[in-house]
C-alpha positions, 0 to 999 in steps of 0.5 A, a space after each residue: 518496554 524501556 526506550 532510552 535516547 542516546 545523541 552522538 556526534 553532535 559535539 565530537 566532531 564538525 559534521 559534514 555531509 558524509 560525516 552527520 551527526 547521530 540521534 538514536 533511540 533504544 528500546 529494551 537496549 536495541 536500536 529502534 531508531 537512528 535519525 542522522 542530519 547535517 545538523 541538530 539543534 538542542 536546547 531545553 525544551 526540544 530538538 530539532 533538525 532539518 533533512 533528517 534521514 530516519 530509520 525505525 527497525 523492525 524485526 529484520 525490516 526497516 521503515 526509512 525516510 531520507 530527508 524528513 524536518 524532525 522535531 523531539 519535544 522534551 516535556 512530552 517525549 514526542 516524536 513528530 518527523 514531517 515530509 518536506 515540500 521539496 528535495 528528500 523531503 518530497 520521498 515516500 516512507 520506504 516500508 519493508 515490514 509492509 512492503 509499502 510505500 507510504 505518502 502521508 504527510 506526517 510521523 507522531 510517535 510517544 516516546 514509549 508508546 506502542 503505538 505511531 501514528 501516521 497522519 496530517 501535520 496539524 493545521 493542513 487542510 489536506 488529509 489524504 494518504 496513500 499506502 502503494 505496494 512494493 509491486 504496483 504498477 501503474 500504465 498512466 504513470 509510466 505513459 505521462 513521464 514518456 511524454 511525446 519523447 522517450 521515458 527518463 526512467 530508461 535514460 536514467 537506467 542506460 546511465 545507470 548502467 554505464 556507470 555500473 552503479 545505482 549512485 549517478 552524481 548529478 553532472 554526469 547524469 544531466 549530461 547523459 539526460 542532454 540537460 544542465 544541471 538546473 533543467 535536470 534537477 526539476 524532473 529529479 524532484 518529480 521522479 524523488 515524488 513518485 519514489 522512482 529514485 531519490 535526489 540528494 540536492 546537497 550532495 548532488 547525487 541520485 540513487 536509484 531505487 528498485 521501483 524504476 526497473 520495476 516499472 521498465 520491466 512492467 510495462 515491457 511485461 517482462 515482470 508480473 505487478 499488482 494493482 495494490 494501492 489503499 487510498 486513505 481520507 482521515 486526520 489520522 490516516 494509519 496507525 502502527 502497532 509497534 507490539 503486533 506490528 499491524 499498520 491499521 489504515 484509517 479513512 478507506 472508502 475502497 481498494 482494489 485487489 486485482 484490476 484484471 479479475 475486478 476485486 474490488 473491497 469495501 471494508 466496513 469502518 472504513 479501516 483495513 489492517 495490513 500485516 507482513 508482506 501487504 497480508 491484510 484482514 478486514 470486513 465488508 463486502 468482496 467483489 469478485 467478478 460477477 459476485 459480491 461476499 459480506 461478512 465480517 472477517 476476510 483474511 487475504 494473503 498476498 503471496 498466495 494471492 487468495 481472500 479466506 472467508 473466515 466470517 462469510 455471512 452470505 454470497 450473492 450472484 450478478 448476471 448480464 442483464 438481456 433486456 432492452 433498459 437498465 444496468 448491464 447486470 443484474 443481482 439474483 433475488 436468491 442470496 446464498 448464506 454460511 459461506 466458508 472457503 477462499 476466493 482465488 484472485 489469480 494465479 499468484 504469478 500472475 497479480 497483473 493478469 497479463 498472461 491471458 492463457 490463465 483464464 479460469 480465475 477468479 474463483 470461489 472453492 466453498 468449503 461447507 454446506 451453504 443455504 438459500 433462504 425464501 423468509 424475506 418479507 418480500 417473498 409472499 409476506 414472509 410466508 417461508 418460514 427458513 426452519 421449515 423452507 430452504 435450499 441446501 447447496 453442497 460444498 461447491 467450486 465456481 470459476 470464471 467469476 468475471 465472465 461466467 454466463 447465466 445459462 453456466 450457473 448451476 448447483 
C-alpha cells in the first residue's frame, strides 16, 4: 500500500475562498485524500491549516468534514484533523460508506497505516462520541427546535424552496427567518451541531443537508426512520480499517436496534463493528421484546432489517408478572440452548414502527432442533443429568415478542 503527498496551489495561485489551496493524499496513485483550506502553513516539520474541508475516498463512497484544524507532522507521517468549537468546525463527519453521522472529536491517521483512528483530542476530559445513522430520527430533537413557535427547519425549507436551491446566502435567509444577520447566525450554528445544515461564516452561506427534510418529513410521518444511534465512552472511540473497511466501535455500553419493537443490544467487549450501510456484527445479549439471546456471534442486517443468530448459545423467555409485588415481569427458569435462525425486528419498511397495522413483529423463525436442559445445581442438586434428561423442541417460528401472553407460549 504505497501513499505519496502531492500539494497543489499553495504556491501557483493567491487563494480565495472559491480558489483554495489543495493537499492531497495518493494510495497506490489513487486519490484517498483531498483537504482544501484558505491557507496552508509549511515549514520543516509540519503542515498545518485551519477550516480545512477533507475528504477520505472510499470505494465509491466518501467520509467528509467541511471545515476541520488539520495538522500533518512531518517526522512521523501523522495525520491528525480536529473538529473546531464554532462555525464548520462544529459539523459532524459525514460517513456515506457507514451511513453515518460521526460526532467525535478528533481524526488520527499514519500515513501508510491500515488503520484510523477515531477519538478525543489529547488532553480533553470528555471522551465521549456518538455514530447516528443516516435515517434516525428523534421527537425530542425536532419539538425543542419548534420551541413555542414554529420549527426553523421548515422556515429554512420554505426558503429553500423559493430560491430552488439548497445554497441559501445568509442575508436573504435571515430576511426569510425575520432576524438580522447576527441573531440568525446563533441558530445557524445550533443547526450546523446537529448536522441539519452547514454554515459557511466566511462565505456567508448555508447549504442544507438532506437530514432537514428527513426530519420534516419524519415527524409528518410522511417517511419511515430508525432509532440507530451507538453512543460511545472511550479514549479511542472507533477505528477504521482501511483494508476490510469495518468501523469498529469502542466504549458501548448498549444500543438501541428498533425503539418501537424493544431491541435493545448489550454487546460484550463493549465493541460493536458496523459494515456497509450501518451492517454491524457483534456478541452479547439481544433483547427482542419479552426475550433475550446470548451468544457470541449476531449478524444484523440493516436493509433486511433482521438480526441472524450465527453463534446462539441460548434464548431465554419474560412473562408479565400477575402477583401483587416485584418487577412487572419475570424470567422463565427453563433457558432454551442451541438456538440458530434470525430474529425480525419489523418490517423493513417500517424501522419506526409508526404503521401499527403491522403487528406481528418482532419475531424469532429458529432454524434447528433446540434443547431445554434440568442439570443446574439449583434444580435438585444437579440430579438431571443433560446426557440423560432434556426437552428437545422442534424448529419453531414465535411472533408477537413484545406482547405475546403467557397462556399463547407454547412448543
Amino acid at each position: 500500500m504505497a501513499f505519496s503527498i502531492l500539494v497543489g496551489l499553495i504556491l501557483l495561485v493567491p487563494p480565495t475562498v472559491d480558489n483554495l489551496s489543495r493537499l492531497i493524499f495518493y494510495k497506490d496513485g489513487i486519490q484517498f485524500c483531498k483537504s482544501e483550506a484558505l491557507n496552508f502553513v509549511i515549514n520543516s516539520s509540519e503542515i498545518s491549516a485551519e477550516r480545512t474541508s477533507v475528504v477520505f475516498y472510499i470505494e465509491n463512497d466518501s467520509i467528509s468534514h467541511p471545515g476541520l484544524d488539520f495538522k500533518y507532522t512531518n517526522k512521523d507521517q501523522k495525520l491528525i484533523l480536529i473538529r473546531g468549537g464554532k462555525g464548520l468546525g462544529i459539523s459532524p463527519f459525514y460517513n456515506s460508506y457507514h451511513q453515518l453521522e460521526m460526532f467525535f472529536e478528533a481524526l488520527y491517521w499514519k500515513v501508510g497505516d491500515p488503520v484510523m483512528q477515531f477519538g478525543a483530542l489529547f488532553g480533553s476530559s470528555d471522551s465521549s462520541a456518538h455514530f447516528d445513522s443516516f435515517n434516525y430520527f428523534d421527537k425530542n430533537v425536532y419539538e425543542t427546535l419548534t420551541g413555542g413557535g414554529v420549527n426553523p427547519l421548515i422556515k429554512i425549507k420554505a426558503y429553500a424552496k423559493k430560491v430552488a436551491s439548497s445554497e441559501l446566502d445568509l442575508t436573504g435567509l435571515a430576511t426569510s427567518l425575520g432576524k438580522t444577520k447576527q441573531s440568525a447566525e446563533i441558530d445557524l450554528y445550533k443547526l450546523t451541531t446537529s448536522g441539519f445544515i452547514t454554515y459557511d461564516k466566511e462565505r456567508e452561506k448555508i447549504f442544507v443537508k438532506e437530514k432537514l427534510y428527513h426530519y420534516i418529513n419524519a415527524r409528518k410521518r410522511k417517511e419511515d426512520y430508525d432509532a440507530v444511534v451507538v453512543n460511545s465512552q472511550a479514549r479511542v472511540n472507533a477505528v477504521l480499517n482501511l483494508k476490510s473497511k469495518d468501523l469498529k466501535i469502542n466504549g458501548v455500553r448498549k444500543f438501541t436496534l428498533s425503539k418501537a419493537q424493544f431491541v435493545k443490544v448489550y454487546p460484550d467487549n463493549k465493541s460493536v463493528i458496523v459494515k456497509k450501510n450501518r451492517d454491524m456484527e457483534f456478541s452479547g445479549i439481544l433483547n427482542a421484546g419479552k426475550t433475550e439471546y446470548f451468544g457470541s456471534l449476531y449478524k444484523f442486517s440493516y436493509d433486511d432489517f433482521k438480526v441472524d443468530l450465527y453463534e446462539c448459545d441460548s434464548m431465554r423467555l419474560r412473562v408479565r408478572n400477575t402477583g401483587n409485588s416485584g418487577p412487572p415481569q419475570i424470567r422463565l427458569g427453563s433457558t432454551i440452548e442451541g438456538i440458530r435462525g434470525e430474529v425480525l425486528l419489523d418490517d423493513p419498511q417500517n424501522k419506526s414502527g409508526i404503521d401499527t397495522s403491522i403487528n406481528d413483529y418482532p419475531k424469532v423463525n429458529c432454524t434447528k432442533k433446540t434443547f431445554v436442559f434440568y442439570d443446574k445445581k439449583s434444580i435438585q442438586r444437579g440430579a438431571y443429568n443433560r446426557d440423560d434428561f432434556k426437552f428437545i423442541l422442534e424448529p419453531f417460528t414465535m411472533d408477537s415478542l413484545d406482547n405475546f401472553t403467557t397462556a399463547g407460549v407454547e412448543f
